[in-house]
C-alpha positions in Angstrom: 108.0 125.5 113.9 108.0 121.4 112.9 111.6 120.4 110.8 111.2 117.4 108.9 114.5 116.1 108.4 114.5 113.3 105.3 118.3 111.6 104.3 118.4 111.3 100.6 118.5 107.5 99.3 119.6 106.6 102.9 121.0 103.2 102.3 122.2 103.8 99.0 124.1 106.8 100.4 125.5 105.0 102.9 126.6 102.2 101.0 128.3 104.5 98.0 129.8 106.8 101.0 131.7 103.4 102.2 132.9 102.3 98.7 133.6 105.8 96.8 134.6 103.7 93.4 130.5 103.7 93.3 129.8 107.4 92.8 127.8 108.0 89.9 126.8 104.7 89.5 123.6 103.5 89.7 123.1 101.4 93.6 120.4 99.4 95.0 120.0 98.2 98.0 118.0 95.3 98.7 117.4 91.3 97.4 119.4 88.9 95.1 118.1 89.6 91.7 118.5 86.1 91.0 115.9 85.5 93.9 112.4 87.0 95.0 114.8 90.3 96.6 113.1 93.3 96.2 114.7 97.1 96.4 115.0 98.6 99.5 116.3 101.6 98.4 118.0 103.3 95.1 120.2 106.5 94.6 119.4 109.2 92.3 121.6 108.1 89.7 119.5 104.3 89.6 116.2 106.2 89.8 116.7 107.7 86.5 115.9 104.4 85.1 112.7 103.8 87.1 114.3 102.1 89.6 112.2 102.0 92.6 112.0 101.0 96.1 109.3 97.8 97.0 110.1 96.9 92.9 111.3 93.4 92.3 115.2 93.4 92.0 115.2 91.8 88.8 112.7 94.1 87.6 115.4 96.7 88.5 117.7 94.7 86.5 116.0 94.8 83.3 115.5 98.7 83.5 119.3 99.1 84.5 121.4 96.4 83.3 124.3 98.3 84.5 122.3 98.4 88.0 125.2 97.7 91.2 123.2 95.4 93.7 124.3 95.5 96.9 122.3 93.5 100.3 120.9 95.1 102.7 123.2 95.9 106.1 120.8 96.8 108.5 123.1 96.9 111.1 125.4 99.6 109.6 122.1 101.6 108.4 121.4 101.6 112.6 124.8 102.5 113.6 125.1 105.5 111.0 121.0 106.5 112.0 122.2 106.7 115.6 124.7 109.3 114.5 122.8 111.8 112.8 120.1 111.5 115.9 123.1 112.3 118.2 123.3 115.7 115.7 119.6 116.4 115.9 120.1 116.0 119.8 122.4 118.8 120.2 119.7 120.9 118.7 116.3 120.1 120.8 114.8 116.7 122.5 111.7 117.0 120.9 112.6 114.4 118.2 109.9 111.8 116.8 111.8 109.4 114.6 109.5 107.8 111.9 112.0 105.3 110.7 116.1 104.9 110.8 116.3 107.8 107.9 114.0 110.7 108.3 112.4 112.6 111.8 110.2 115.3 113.1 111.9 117.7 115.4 110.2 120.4 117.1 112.5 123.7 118.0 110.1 125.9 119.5 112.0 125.8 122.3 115.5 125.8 121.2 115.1 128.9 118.8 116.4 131.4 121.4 120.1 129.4 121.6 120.1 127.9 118.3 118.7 130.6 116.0 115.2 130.1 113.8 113.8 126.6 113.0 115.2 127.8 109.1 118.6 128.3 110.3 118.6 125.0 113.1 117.5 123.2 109.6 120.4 124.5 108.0 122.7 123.6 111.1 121.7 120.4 110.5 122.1 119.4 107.4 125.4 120.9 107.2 126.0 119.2 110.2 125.2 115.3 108.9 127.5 116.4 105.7 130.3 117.5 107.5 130.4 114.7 110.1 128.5 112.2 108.3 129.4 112.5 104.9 125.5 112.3 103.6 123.2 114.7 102.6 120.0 115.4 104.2 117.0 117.2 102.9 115.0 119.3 104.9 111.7 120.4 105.2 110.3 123.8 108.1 106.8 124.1 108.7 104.2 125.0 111.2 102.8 121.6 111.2 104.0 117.8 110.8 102.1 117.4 107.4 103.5 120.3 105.5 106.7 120.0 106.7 107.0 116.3 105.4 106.0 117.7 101.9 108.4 120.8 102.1 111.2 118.4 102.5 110.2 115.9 99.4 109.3 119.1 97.3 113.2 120.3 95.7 114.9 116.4 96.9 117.8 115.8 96.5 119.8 117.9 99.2 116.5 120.1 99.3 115.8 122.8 101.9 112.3 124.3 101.7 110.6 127.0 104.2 107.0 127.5 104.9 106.1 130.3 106.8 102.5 130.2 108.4 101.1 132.9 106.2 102.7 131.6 102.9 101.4 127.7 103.8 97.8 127.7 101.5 100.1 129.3 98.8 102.5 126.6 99.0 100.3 123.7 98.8 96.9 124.9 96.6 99.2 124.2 93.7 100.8 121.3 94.8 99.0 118.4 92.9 96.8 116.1 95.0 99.2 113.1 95.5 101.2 115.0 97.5 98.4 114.4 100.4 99.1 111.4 102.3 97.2 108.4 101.4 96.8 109.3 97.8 98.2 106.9 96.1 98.3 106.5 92.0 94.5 104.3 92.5 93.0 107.2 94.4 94.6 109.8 92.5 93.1 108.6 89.3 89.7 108.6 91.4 90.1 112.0 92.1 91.1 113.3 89.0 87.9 111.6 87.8 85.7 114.1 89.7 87.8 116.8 88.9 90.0 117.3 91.7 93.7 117.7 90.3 95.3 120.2 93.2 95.5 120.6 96.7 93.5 124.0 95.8 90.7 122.1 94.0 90.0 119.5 97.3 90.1 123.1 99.8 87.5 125.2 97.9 85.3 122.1 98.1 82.3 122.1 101.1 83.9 119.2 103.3 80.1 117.8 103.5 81.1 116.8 99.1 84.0 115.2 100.7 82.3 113.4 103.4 79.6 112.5 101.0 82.3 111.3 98.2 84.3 109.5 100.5 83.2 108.9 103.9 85.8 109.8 107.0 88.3 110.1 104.4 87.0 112.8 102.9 87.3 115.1 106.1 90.9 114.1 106.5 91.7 115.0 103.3 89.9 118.5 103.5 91.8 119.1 106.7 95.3 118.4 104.7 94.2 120.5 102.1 93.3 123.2 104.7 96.8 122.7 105.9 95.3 121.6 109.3 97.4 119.0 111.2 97.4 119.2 115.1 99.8 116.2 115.8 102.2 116.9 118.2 106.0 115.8 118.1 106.3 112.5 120.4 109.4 111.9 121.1 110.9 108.3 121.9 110.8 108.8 125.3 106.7 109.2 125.4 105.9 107.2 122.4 104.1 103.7 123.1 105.6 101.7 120.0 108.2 101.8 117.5 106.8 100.7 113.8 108.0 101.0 110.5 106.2 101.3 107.3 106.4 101.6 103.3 104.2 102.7 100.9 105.0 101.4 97.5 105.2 103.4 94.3 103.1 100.8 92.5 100.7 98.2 94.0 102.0 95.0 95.3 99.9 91.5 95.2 103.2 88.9 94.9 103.2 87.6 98.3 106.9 86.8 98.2 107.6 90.5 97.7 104.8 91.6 100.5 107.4 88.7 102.3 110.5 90.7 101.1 109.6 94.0 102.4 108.0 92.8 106.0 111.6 91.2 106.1 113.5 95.0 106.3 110.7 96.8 108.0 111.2 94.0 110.7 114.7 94.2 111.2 114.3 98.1 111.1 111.3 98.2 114.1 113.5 94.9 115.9 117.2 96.8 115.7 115.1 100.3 116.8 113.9 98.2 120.0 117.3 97.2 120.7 118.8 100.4 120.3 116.4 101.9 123.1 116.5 99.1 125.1 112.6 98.2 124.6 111.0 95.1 124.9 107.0 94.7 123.9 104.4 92.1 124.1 102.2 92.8 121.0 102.9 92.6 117.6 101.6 94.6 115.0 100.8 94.4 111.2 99.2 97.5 109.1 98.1 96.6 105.6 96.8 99.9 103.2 95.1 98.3 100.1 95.1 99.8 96.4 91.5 101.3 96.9 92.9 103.0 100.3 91.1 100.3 102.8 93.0 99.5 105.9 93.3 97.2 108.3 95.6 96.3 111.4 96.3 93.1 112.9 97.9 92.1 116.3 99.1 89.3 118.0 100.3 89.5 122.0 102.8 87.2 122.8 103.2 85.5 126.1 106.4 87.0 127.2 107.7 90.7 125.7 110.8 90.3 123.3 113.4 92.6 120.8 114.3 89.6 118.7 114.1 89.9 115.4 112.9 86.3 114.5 110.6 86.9 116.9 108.8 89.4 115.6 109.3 88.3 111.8 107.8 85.3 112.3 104.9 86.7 114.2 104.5 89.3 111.7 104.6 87.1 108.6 102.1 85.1 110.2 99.5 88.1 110.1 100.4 88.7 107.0 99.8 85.6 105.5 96.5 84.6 107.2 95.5 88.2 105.9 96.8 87.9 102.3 95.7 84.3 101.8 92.0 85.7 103.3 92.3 88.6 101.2 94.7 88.8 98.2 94.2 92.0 97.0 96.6 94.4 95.7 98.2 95.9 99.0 99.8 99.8 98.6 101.4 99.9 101.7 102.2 97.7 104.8 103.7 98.2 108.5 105.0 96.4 111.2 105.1 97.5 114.8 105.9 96.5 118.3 103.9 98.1 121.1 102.9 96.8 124.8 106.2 97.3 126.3 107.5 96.7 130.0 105.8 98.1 132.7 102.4 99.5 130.4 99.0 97.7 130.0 99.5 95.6 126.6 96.1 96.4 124.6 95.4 95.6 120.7 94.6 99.2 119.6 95.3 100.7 116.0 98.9 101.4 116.7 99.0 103.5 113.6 96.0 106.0 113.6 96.4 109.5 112.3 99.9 108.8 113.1 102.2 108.3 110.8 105.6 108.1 113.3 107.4 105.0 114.3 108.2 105.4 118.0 110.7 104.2 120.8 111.1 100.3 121.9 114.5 95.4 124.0 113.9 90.6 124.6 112.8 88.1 126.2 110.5 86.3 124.5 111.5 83.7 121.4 115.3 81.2 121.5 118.2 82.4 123.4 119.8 81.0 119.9 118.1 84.1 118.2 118.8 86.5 120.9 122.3 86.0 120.7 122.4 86.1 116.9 120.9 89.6 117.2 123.5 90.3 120.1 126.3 89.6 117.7 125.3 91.3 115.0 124.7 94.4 116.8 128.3 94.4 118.6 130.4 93.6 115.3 128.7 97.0 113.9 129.4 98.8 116.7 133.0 97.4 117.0 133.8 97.6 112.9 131.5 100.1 112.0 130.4 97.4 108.6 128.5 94.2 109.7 129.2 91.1 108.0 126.1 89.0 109.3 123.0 89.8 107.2 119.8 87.9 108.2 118.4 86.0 105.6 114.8 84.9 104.9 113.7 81.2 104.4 110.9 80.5 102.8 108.9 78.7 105.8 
């Protein structure tokens, strides 16, 4: 069985854990409201409003005037990530991280010590509360792709179950934006030609779905079949580390595309640091509203962790590619791949894979490289960084 562990408004939660006079106020995370920020995350009690991440923070503003802003720490979001990983590690090494606040672990093996995968999840999660002081929501499965969804499905502090023989029941209800890739453009698509549940895209021949929409169409049949044959890869045998959002409404402001490349950058960069990684080749995933997608690399001359190093790099792709092609963009990634000691090559680093895997600098100004050095050890020495990297506009 496949646990999909998912922390609940991660940022949010860690930023109203460290200042308890926030609780039950609405938090977001993210850029100055008075800028271009944008949200990086929001707690339950902000999301009530329609406060979402990827939104403009000003936007959030407007829809909760009473809204408490707070800047991103990225640092402090890595140090408390680190933590809970040191929890899951206790439990099985079979862990594929797919960013700082939500993994796949795989307990096959650890079920004789440690009790079923539906009690390890348990473990867990009372586990990160107790030492923590956050609350996780979980998600047991046969496969990656139904556990993700068992652990969004009763958010927040949820705990869901899916036995193999009770998985078709499960998701035939379950209404077709729960596959992933279906966003609110394809959705309405769908709904068009009838197809409203999970159940009405199975009991369709796949050779409709093919016909309808191409590849796309058999991927979707396989989801709906609750067929997913991805493995766990843990750190350890993964060949990148990337991050990636997908936004709960479309994005064309290129200052907000800007925004959110920022934090996935600073996640992937601090990641790469943190397991002592170093790669040559950049990489930028862009999903567009009508579900096309495209990567983009760039291989630098020397390997590197550092963060401006891979931001800038990064924002380049993404504004040859907007500029080329300014269309309204769903979802975007950034990645680092090619590290030390493996052949660098431009592949799709994000094909039927959905994970963010394992990744440390040489490349780019000592001046950078030390600025990431510093920030890293004043978290780890006062637990609450107080250097937050800011983004110019050049």
């Amino acid at each position: 069985m496949i646990i999909h562990i998912d922390m609940d408004s991660f940022y949010a939660s860690v930023e109203v854990r460290d200042h308890p006079e926030l609780a039950g106020q609405p938090v977001a995370v993210g850029g100055s409201a008075s800028g271009r920020g944008v949200v990086a995350a929001a707690n339950y009690a902000a999301r009530k409003f329609g406060v979402r991440s990827a939104m403009p923070m000003a936007a959030a503003v407007r829809r909760c005037p009473q809204l408490v802003c707070l800047p991103v720490n990225m640092p402090l979001y890595v140090k408390v990530s680190k933590q809970i990983h040191q929890i899951f590690n206790r439990y099985t090494s079979e862990i594929e991280p797919l960013s700082l606040d939500e993994a796949f672990l795989d307990v096959r093996a650890s079920e004789k010590l440690f009790g079923s995968a539906a009690s390890i999840a348990r473990q867990i999660k009372q586990a990160v509360q107790d030492e923590c002081g956050l609350i996780a929501s979980a998600g047991v499965a046969p496969n990656k792709f139904v556990a993700k969804i068992a652990s969004d499905i009763d958010k927040p502090d949820g705990y869901v179950v899916v036995e193999a023989e009770h998985m078709q029941d499960f998701l035939d209800p379950l209404p077709i934006s729960r596959i992933w890739g279906v966003g609110k453009v394809t959705e309405a698509k769908l709904h068009q030609l009838g197809f409203r549940t999970i159940h009405d895209l199975r009991v369709q021949p796949v050779e409709t779905l093919v016909q309808r929409f191409g590849k796309w169409g058999e991927h979707i049949h396989r989801l709906a079949n609750g067929q997913d044959k991805r493995e766990v890869v843990p750190d350890a045998r993964a060949k990148s580390i990337s991050a990636e959002n997908t936004f709960a409404e479309d994005i064309s402001d290129e200052h907000a595309l800007l925004a959110n490349l920022m934090q996935l950058t600073e996640q992937v960069a601090a990641r790469c640091r943190q397991h002592g990684f170093e790669g040559k080749t950049i990489n930028l995933k862009i999903r567009y509203h009508d579900f096309r997608t495209i990567t983009r690399s760039k291989t630098l001359a020397m390997p590197t962790n550092q963060t401006e190093q891979i931001w800038q790099t990064a924002k380049q792709l993404l504004l040859k590619q907007s500029r080329t092609q300014p269309d309204p963009v769903r979802l975007l990634g950034v990645g680092v791949s090619g590290f030390r000691g493996e052949t660098v090559q431009q592949g799709d680093l994000f094909a039927e894979n959905d994970a963010h895997s394992p990744g440390a600098g040489t490349a780019g100004d000592t001046r950078y490289a030390e600025l990431d050095r510093i920030s890293d050890e004043i978290n780890q020495r006062f637990g609450k960084a107080k250097i937050h990297r800011g983004r110019a506009n050049n």
